[in-house]
C-alpha positions as CSV (number, residue, x, y, z in Angstrom):
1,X,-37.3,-120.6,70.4
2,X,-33.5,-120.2,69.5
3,X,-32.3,-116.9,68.3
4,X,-31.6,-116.2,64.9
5,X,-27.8,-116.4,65.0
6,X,-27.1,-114.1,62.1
7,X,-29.0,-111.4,64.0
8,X,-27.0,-111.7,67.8
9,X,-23.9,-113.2,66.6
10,X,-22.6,-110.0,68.0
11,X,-23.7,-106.6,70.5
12,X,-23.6,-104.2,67.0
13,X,-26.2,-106.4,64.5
14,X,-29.0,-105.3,65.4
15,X,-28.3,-101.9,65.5
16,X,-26.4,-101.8,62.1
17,X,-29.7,-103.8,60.9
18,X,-31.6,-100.6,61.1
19,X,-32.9,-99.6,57.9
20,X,-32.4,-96.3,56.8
21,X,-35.0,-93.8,57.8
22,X,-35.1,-92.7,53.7
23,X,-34.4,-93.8,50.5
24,X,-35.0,-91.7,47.5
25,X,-35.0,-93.2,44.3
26,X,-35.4,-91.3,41.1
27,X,-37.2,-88.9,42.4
28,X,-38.2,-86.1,39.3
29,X,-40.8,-82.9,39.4
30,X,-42.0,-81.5,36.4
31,X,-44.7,-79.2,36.0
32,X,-46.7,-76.9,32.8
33,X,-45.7,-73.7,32.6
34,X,-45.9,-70.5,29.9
35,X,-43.5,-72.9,27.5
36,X,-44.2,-75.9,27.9
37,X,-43.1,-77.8,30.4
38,X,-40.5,-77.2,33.3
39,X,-38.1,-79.7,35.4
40,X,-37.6,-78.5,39.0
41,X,-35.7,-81.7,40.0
42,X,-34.3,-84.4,37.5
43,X,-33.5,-88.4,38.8
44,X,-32.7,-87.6,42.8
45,X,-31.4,-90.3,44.8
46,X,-29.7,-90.5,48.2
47,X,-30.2,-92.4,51.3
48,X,-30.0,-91.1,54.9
49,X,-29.3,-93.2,58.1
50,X,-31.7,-93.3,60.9
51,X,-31.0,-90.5,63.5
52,X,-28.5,-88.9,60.8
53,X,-28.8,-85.3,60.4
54,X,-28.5,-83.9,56.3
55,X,-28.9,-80.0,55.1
56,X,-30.3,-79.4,51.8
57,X,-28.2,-76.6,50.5
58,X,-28.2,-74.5,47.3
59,X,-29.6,-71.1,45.2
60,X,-32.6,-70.5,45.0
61,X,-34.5,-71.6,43.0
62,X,-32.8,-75.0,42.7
63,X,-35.5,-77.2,43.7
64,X,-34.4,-77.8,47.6
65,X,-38.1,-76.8,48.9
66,X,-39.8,-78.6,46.4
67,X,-37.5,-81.3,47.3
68,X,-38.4,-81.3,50.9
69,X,-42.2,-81.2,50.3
70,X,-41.9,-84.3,48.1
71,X,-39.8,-86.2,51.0
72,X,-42.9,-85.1,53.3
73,X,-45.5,-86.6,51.1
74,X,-47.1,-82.9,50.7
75,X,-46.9,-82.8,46.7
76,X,-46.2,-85.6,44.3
77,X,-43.7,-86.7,42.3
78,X,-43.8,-86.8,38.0
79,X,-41.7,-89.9,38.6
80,X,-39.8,-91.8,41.3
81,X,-39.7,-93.1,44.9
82,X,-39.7,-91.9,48.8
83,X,-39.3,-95.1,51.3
84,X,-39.8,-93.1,55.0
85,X,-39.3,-95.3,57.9
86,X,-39.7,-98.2,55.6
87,X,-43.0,-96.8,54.0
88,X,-43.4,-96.3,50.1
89,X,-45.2,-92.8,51.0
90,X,-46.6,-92.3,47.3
91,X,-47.9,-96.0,47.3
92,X,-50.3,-94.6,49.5
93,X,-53.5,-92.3,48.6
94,X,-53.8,-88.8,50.4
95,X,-55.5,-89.9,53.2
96,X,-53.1,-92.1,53.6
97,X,-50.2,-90.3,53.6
98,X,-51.7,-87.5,55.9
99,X,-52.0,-90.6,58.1
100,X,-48.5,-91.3,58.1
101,X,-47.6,-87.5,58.3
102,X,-49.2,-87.6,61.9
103,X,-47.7,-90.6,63.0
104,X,-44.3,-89.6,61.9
105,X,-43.7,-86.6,60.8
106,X,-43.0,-83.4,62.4
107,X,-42.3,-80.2,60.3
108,X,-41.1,-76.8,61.0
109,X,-41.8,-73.9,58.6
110,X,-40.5,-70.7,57.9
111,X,-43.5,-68.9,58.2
112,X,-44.0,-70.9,61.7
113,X,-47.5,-71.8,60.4
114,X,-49.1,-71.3,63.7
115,X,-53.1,-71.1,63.9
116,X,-53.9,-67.8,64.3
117,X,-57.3,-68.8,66.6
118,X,-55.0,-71.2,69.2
119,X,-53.2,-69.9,71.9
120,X,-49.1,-71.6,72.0
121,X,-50.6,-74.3,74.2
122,X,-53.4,-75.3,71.6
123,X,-51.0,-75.0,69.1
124,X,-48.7,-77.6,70.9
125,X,-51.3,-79.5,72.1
126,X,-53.2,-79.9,68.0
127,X,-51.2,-82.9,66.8
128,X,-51.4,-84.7,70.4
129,X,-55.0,-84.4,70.4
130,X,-55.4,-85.5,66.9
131,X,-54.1,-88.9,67.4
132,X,-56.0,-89.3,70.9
133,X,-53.1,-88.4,73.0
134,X,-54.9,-88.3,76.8
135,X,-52.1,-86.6,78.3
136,X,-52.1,-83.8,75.6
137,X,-52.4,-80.5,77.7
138,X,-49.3,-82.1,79.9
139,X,-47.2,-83.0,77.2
140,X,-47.9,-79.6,75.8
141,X,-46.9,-77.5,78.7
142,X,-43.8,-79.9,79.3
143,X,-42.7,-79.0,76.0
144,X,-43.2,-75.4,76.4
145,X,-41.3,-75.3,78.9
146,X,-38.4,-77.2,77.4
147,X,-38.1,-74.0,74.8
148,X,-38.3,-71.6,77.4
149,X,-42.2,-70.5,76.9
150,X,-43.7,-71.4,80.4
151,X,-45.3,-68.0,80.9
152,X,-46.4,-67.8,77.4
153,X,-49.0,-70.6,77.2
154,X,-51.8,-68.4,76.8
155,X,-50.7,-66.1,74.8
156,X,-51.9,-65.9,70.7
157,X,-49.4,-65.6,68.0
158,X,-49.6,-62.5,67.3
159,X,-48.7,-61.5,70.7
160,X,-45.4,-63.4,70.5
161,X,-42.1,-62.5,68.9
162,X,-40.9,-64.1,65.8
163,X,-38.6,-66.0,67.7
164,X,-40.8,-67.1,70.4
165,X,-43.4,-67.8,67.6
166,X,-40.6,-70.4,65.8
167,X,-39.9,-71.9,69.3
168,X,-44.0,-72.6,69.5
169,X,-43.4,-74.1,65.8
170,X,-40.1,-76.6,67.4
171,X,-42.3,-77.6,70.3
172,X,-45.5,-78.2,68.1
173,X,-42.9,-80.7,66.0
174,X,-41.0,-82.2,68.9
175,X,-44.0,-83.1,71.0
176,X,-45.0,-86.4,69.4
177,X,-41.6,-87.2,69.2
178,X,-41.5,-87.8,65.6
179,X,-39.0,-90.4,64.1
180,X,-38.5,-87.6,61.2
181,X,-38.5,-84.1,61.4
182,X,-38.4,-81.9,58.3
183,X,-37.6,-77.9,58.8
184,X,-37.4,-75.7,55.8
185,X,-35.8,-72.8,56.3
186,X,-36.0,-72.4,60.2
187,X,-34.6,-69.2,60.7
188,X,-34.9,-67.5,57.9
189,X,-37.8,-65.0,58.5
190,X,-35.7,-64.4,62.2
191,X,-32.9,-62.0,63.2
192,X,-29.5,-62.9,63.4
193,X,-29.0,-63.5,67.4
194,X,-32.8,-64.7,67.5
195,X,-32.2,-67.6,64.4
196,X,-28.7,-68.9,67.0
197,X,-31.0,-69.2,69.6
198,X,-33.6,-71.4,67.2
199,X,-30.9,-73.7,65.8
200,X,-29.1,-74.2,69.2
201,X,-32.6,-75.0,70.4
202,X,-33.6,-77.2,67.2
203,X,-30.5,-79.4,67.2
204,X,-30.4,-79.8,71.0
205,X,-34.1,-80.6,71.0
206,X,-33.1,-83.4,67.8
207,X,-30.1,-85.0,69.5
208,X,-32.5,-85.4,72.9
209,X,-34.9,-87.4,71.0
210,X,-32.7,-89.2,68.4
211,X,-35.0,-87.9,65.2
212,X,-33.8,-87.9,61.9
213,X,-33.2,-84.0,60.6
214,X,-33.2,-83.1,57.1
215,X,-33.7,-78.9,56.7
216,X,-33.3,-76.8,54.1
217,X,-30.8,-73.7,54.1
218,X,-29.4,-70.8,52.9
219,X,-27.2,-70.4,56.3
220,X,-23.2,-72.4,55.8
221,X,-22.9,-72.4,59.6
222,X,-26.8,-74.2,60.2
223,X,-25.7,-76.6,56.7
224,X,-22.3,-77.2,59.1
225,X,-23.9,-78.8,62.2
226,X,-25.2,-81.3,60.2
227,X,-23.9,-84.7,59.4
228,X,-24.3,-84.4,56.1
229,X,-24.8,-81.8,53.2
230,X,-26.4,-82.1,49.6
231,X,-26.1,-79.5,47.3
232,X,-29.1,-79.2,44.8
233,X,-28.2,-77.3,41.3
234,X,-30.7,-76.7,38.4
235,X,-32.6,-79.6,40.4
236,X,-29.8,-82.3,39.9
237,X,-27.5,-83.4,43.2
238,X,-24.8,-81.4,42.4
């Protein structure tokens, strides 16, 4: 078979080939409220490269969450398009697109989301065994250990830190070595010294495994490590 000559005419084509790991396209949230109806985000759009990593910055209020709960399939849109990894997400039903969540998606929240009834190595170890993963337990510990929680695997989450509880959260996301990972807020329920620790961690733990990284945050020096920043005002791009 000879080779498509538009795709190896030279080393770079097929890596500047790669489609972008999202497209937004008109993206718009509008819910019922007390008066009627209310616009959190009006006609998004933006694109972002595969392995690129993009802050979502602005007050609060200004739809940034909301936006990166839409871009993770978690709510729906009142109109308009996300393409993930080539995927029209809200062409497909729920099932669906909690299908496509835990094949490539990991997400790290706030709160750390962690189930209160698992110990940190059946927290890591939940999403490997949920796509049949027979090396879960190993991967697990392996990825504990890569955020510093070796003697910890036992232990609940209420017996951890908040800081060792958001490093549980980073290795639960990291450890199916997602093509995109979402974080919304990261540090934001952690101190100072412990959040530096998180995002050194975080962005280490991204360029290791060449995910795409789109957060949300309040914090200019987390917004400046990224690649990219959009700012989100009165739910517009600013």
């Amino acid at each position: 078979m000879r080779d498509n000559p538009e795709v190896f005419k030279n080393g770079a084509a097929a890596e500047t080939a790669r489609p972008p790991a999202i497209v937004v396209s008109g993206l718009s949230k509008r819910v019922a409220d007390a008066s009627g109806e209310l616009t959190i985000l009006q006609n998004i759009d933006f694109t972002v490269q595969a392995a690129e990593t993009l802050a979502l910055v602005g007050a609060s209020g200004s739809g940034k969450s909301t936006l990166l709960g839409l871009l993770a399939g978690l709510d729906t849109p009142s109109e308009g398009k996300v393409v993930l990894d080539g995927t029209d997400i809200f062409a497909l039903d729920e099932d669906g697109r909690a299908a496509f969540r835990k094949a490539k998606l990991g997400f790290v929240f706030q709160s750390f989301q962690l189930l209160a009834h698992l110990n940190a190595l059946e927290n890591v170890m939940l999403p490997l065994e949920l796509r049949g993963d027979p090396d879960a337990r190993a991967r697990a510990e392996a990825m504990l250990g890569r955020v510093g929680l070796s003697s910890r695997l036992k232990h609940y989450p209420k017996y951890l830190s908040g800081g060792e509880q958001q490093r549980v959260a980073l290795a639960r996301a990291f450890v199916t070595e997602p093509p995109l990972l979402f974080a919304d807020e990261p540090t934001g329920s952690l101190d100072a010294a412990t959040g530096e620790s998180v995002i050194q961690l975080m962005f280490e733990l991204n360029r290791e495994r060449g995910s795409t990284l789109v957060l949300v945050t309040h914090d200019p020096a987390m917004a400046a490590r990224c690649g990219r920043t959009i700012t989100i005002a009165a739910g517009r791009l600013a």
